[in-house]
C-alpha positions in Angstrom: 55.9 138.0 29.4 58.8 137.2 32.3 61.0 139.8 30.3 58.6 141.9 29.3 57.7 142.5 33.4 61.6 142.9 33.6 62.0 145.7 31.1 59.4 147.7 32.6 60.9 147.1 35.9 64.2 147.7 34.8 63.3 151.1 32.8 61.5 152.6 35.8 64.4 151.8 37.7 67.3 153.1 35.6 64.9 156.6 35.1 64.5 157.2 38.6 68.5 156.3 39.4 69.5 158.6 36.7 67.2 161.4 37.2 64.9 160.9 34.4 67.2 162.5 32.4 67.3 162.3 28.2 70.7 161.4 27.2 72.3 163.5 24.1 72.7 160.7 22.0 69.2 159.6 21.8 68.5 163.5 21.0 70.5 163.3 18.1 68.6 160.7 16.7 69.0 156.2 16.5 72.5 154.8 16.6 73.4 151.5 15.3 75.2 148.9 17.1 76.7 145.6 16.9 77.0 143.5 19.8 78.6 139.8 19.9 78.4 138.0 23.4 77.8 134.4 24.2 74.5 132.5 23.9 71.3 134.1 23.0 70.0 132.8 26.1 72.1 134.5 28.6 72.0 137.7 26.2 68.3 137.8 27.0 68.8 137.2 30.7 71.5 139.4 31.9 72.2 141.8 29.0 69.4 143.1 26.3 67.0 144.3 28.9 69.7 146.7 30.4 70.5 147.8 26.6 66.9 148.1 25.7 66.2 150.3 28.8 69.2 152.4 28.5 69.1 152.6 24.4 65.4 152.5 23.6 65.8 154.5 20.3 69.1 152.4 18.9 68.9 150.0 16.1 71.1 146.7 18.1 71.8 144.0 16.1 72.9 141.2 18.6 75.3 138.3 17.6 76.0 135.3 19.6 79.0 133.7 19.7 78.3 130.4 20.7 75.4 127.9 19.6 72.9 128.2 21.7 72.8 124.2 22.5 77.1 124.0 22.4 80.0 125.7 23.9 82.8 126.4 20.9 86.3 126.8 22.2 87.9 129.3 20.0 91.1 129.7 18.4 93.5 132.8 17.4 92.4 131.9 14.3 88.7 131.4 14.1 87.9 133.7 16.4 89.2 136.6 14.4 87.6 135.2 11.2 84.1 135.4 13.5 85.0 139.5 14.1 86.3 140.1 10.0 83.0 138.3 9.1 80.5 139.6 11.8 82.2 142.8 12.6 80.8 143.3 16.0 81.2 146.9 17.7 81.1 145.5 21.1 82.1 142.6 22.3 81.2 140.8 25.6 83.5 137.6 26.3 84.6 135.0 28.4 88.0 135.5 30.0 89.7 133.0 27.7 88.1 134.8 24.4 89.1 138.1 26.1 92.9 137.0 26.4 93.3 135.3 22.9 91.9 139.0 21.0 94.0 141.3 23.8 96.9 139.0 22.8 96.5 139.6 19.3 96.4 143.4 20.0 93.0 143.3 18.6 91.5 145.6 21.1 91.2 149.0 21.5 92.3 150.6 25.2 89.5 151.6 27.4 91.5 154.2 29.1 92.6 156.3 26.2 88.7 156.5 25.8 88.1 157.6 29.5 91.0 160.3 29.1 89.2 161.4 25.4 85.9 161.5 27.4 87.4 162.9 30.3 85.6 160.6 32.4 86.8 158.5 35.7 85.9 154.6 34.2 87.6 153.1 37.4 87.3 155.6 40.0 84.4 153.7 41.2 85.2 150.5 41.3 86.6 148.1 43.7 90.4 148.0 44.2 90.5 144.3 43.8 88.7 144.0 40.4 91.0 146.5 38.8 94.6 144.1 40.2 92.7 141.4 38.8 91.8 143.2 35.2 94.7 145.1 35.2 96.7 141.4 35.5 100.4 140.9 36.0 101.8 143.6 34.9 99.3 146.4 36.1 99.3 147.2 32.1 96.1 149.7 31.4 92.4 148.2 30.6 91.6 146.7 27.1 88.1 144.8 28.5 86.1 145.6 31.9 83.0 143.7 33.0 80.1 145.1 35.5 79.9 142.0 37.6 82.2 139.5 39.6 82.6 136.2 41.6 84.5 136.2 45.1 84.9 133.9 47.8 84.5 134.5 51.8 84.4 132.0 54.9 80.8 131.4 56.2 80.4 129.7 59.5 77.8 128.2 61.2 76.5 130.1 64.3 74.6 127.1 66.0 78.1 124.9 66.2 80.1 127.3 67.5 77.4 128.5 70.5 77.0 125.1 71.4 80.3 124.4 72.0 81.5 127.8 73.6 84.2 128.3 70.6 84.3 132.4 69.4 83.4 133.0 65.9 85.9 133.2 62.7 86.9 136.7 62.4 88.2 138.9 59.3 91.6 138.6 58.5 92.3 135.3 59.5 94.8 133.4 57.6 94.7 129.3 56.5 96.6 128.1 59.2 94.2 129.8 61.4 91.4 128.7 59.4 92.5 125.2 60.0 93.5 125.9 63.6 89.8 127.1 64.1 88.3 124.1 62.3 90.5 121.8 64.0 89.4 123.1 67.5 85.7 122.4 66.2 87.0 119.0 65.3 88.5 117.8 68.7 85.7 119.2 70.3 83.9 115.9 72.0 80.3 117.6 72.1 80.5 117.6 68.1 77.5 115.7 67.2 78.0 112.6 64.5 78.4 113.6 61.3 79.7 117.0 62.0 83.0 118.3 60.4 85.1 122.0 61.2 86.0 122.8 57.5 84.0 121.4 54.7 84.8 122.9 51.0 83.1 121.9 47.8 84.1 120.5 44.8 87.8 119.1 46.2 88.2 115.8 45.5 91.0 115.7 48.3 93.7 116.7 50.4 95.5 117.7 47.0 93.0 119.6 45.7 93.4 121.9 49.4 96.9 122.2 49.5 96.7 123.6 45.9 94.2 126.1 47.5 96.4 127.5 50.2 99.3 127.7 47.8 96.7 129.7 45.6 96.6 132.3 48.3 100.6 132.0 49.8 101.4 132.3 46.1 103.4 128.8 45.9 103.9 127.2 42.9 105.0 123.3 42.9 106.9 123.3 39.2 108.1 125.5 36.5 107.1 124.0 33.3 109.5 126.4 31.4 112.3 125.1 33.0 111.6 122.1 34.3 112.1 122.5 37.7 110.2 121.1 41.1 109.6 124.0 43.4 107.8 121.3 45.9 111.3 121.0 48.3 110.8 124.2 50.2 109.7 125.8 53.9 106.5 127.1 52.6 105.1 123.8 51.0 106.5 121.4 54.4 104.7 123.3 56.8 101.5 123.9 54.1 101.9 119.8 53.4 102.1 118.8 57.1 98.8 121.4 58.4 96.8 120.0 55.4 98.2 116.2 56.2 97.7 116.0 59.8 93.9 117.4 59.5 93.1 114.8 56.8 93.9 112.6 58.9 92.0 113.9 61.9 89.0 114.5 59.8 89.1 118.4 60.3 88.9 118.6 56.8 86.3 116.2 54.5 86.7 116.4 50.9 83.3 115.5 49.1 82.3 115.4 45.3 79.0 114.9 43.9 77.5 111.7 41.9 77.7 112.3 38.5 74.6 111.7 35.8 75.1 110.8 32.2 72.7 112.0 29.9 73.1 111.7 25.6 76.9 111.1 26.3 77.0 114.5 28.7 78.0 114.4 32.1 76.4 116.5 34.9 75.5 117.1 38.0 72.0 117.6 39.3 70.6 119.9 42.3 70.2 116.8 43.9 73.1 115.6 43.5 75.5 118.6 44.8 72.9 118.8 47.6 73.5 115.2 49.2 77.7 116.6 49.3 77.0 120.2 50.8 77.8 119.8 54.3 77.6 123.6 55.3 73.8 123.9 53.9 73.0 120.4 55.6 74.1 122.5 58.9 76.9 119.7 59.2 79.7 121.9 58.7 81.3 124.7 61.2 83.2 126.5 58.1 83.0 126.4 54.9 84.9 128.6 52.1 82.6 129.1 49.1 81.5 132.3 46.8 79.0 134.6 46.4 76.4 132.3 45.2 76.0 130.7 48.5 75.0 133.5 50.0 72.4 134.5 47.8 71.5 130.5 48.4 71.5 131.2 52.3 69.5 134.3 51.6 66.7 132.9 49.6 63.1 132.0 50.6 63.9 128.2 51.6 66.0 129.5 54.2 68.7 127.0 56.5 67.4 126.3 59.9 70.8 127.4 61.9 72.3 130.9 62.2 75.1 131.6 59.8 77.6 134.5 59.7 80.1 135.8 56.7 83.4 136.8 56.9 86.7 137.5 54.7 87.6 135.0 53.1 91.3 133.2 54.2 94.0 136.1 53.7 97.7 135.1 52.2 99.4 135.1 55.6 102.7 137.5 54.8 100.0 140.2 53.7 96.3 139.9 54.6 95.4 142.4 52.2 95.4 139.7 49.7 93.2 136.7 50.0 91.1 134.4 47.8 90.1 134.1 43.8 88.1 136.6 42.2 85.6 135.3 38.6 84.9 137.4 35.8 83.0 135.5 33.4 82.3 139.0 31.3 84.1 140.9 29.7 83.3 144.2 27.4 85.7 145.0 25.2 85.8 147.3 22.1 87.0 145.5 19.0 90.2 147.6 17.0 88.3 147.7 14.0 84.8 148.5 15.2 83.0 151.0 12.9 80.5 152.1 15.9 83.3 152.7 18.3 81.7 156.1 19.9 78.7 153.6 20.5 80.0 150.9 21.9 82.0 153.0 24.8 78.3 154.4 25.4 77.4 151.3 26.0 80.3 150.0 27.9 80.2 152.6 30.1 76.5 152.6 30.7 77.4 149.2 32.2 79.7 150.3 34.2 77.9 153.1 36.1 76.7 153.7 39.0 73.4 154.0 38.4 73.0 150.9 36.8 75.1 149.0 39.8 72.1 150.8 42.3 69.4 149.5 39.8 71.3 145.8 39.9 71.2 146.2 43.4 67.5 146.8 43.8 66.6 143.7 41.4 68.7 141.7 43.4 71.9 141.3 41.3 71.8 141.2 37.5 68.9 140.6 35.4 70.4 137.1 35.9 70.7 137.8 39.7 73.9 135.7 39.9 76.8 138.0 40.3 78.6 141.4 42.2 78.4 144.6 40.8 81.8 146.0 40.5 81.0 149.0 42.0 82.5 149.3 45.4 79.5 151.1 47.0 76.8 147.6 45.9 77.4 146.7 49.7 76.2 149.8 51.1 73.1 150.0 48.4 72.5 146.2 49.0 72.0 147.7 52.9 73.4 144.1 54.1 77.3 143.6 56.2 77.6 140.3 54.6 78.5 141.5 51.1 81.2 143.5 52.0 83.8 140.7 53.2 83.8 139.9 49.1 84.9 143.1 48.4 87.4 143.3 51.2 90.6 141.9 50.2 92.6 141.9 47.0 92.5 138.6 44.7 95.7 136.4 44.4 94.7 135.9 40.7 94.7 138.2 37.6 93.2 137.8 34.5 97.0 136.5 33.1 96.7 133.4 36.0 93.3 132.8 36.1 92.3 129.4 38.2 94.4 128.0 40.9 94.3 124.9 39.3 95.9 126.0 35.9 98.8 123.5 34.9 102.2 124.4 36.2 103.7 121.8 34.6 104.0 119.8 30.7 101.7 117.6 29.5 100.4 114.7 31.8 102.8 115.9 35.4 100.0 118.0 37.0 97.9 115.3 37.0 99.9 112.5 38.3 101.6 114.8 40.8 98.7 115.8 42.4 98.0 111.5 42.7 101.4 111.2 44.2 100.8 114.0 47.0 97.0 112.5 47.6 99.4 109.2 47.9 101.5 110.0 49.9 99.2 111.6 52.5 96.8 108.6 52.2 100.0 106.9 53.7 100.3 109.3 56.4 96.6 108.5 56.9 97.1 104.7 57.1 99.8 105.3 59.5 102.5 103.4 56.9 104.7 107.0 57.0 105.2 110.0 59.2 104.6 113.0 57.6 108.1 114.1 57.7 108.8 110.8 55.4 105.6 111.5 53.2 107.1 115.3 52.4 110.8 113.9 52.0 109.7 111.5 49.4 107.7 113.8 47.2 110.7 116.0 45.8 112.5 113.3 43.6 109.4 111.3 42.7 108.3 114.5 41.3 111.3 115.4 39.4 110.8 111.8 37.9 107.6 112.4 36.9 108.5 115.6 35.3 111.6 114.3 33.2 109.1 111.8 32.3 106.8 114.6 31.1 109.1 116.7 29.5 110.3 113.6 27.5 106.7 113.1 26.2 106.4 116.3 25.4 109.4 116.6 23.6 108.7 113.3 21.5 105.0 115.3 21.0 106.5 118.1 19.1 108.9 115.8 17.2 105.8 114.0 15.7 103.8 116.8 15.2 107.0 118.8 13.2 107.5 115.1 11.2 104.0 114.8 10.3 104.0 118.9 8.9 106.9 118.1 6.4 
């Protein structure tokens, strides 16, 4: 019945955006289509209503491609055998599906289609979704997805009135982030349990500076060569800002208490509740997505002002600044046998019309991401969506998380517990910081000789035990 409501929603919505118009293909009679994408479940929710209210008269044949109760990693391998056996027209995937088939050269390029249509895909989209898509090497477009993730620095109005202290602004950069915070911090009005700069989901002071670096585009190893890229400018002064407020308390890193459930673990509402400092009103700043806001926005609203603004910018070019989430993308399989279909579809997705109608439902059908579109700000008629779209990401769709491994095997993980060491020593007053950097270099290099000797010793086994 909830879907049914949704449709009829959705179809008045998309007629009235598009001028009530009749599209040529449904005058020409039903099209068939084959569309693979994810769980059944969140095909219903954010996907077949647009499809049925765009293509009532088509004949779709949807295929997921993971079990409804289970995530499936895929393979190269297997996931090519799933396209030869299912032979999907469409696809709609997760970024690491999306880079195994464009990898493969298994996709077809979405821009030779827009220059055969004659059609601008991209001329209506935000700058910093097509860096990201476009990834490293600002090669042309193989998949494109209608919605997105970003982050942006929320502050709480009530902490910063009360002690006279001006507002975060746009453009500022971590150190000034942290200087900000840190002002909060010192501050002796601050009531108990009050912090300047809360995040979620760090575990600690590492999981920060890996953060920052994110954005100043620092990398800590090389796990191609072996090398330790810690001993430089850019990580001491990053290593001593995020040091000294640890240890000053500017910065409080919280995680939530995990459940257990049929050998599962998760985290309950609850349970990430009891952490969020920001939503508790506790926190001055806070850096946190898009999802917060719609949070912030909903009916059980906070009971302190709030404000939005860009998120920290890389501080030798504030253009750049922050992480930006695709968790869809539509691609067009090379072998597809409905290929004039699926672009239909794809760029249905991707027009404006159907950004407006996401906009007037609140988001997607799921209601939990950005359209792509760069107007969605102006037809959301609310100032605090446009800091997401403001800056360019640091990432791509090659370099996806900030915490991707930069180094073999087991070194990521116990490099970020000698950094957390070492500034837990700082913290306990047993080293300055200037000792706490100095001896981070060669216990890192230790760790990764260590590492690349595992490896290596890996492989051997593995080659031994194919003979």
């Amino acid at each position: 019945m909830k879907r049914t409501a949704a449709l009829m929603a959705l179809a008045i919505l998309l007629a009235v955006v598009a001028g009530c118009t009749k599209s040529e293909q449904t005058l020409a009679g039903p099209k068939t289509l084959t569309v693979a994408c994810c769980q059944t479940y969140t095909y219903d929710i954010q996907f077949r209503d647009f499809v049925e209210a765009g293509f009532p008269d088509w004949d779709v044949r949807f295929v997921p491609l993971q079990p409804d109760n289970d995530y499936k990693a895929y393979d190269e391998k297997t996931l090519a055998a799933f396209i030869d056996k299912e032979k999907p027209d469409l696809l709609i995937l997760n970024v690491p599906d999306y880079r195994l088939l464009h990898k493969a050269d298994k996709l077809q390029n979405l821009e030779e289609w827009a220059s055969r249509k004659k059609v601008k895909l991209t001329d209506s989209l935000t700058p910093g979704v097509l860096d990201f898509l476009r990834g490293e090497d600002g090669g042309p477009l193989y998949g494109i997805g209608p919605g997105f993730h970003a982050s942006a620095m929320y502050y709480n109005k009530n902490i910063f009135d009360r002690l006279g202290i001006p507002y975060p602004t746009d453009g500022m950069n971590w150190e000034q982030t942290i200087a900000l915070a840190d002002r909060v911090m010192q501050d002796k009005r601050l009531e108990k349990g009050e912090v300047g700069l809360h995040i979620p989901w760090l575990r600690g002071p590492f999981d920060l500076l890996q953060r920052i670096a994110g954005t100043e585009g620092l990398t800590y190893a090389n796990a191609k060569t072996g090398a330790v890229t810690f001993d430089s400018p850019g990580w001491e002064r990053l290593f001593k800002q995020v040091a000294a407020a640890y240890k000053r308390g500017t910065f409080v890193a919280t995680w939530p208490e995990a459940r257990e459930s049929d050998g599962q673990t998760y985290y309950d509402q609850a349970a990430m509740e009891a952490v969020d400092l920001f939503k508790q009103g506790k926190a001055a700043i806070t850096i946190d997505d898009d999802n917060l806001l719609l949070n912030l926005n909903a009916q059980a609203k906070p009971k302190f002002g709030w404000g939005v603004v860009t998120t920290p910018a890389r501080s030798s070019d504030p253009t750049f600044g922050g992480e930006l989430q695709m968790y869809e993308m539509f691609a067009i399989p090379a072998a597809a046998a409905h290929a004039e279909e699926a672009w239909e579809v794809l760029s249905y997705f991707m027009s404006a019309h159907v950004g407006q109608a996401k906009a007037a439902l609140g988001g997607t059908i799921g209601g939990m991401d950005l359209s792509v579109q760069a107007e969605y700000p102006a037809w959301k008629q609310n100032a605090n969506f446009k800091p997401f779209y403001a800056l360019r990401p640091t990432n791509t769709i090659d370099r996806y998380y900030f915490g991707e491994p930069q180094g073999p095997g087991t070194f990521d993980e116990a490099f970020a517990e000698l950094v957390n060491g070492q500034i837990r020593s700082v913290l306990e007053n047993k080293k300055t910081e200037d000792e706490a950097f100095d001896a981070i270099q060669p216990a890192a290099e230790a760790l990764m000789k260590k590492a690349l000797s595992e490896a290596q010793s890996d492989s051997a086994n593995k080659d031994g035990g194919s003979e």
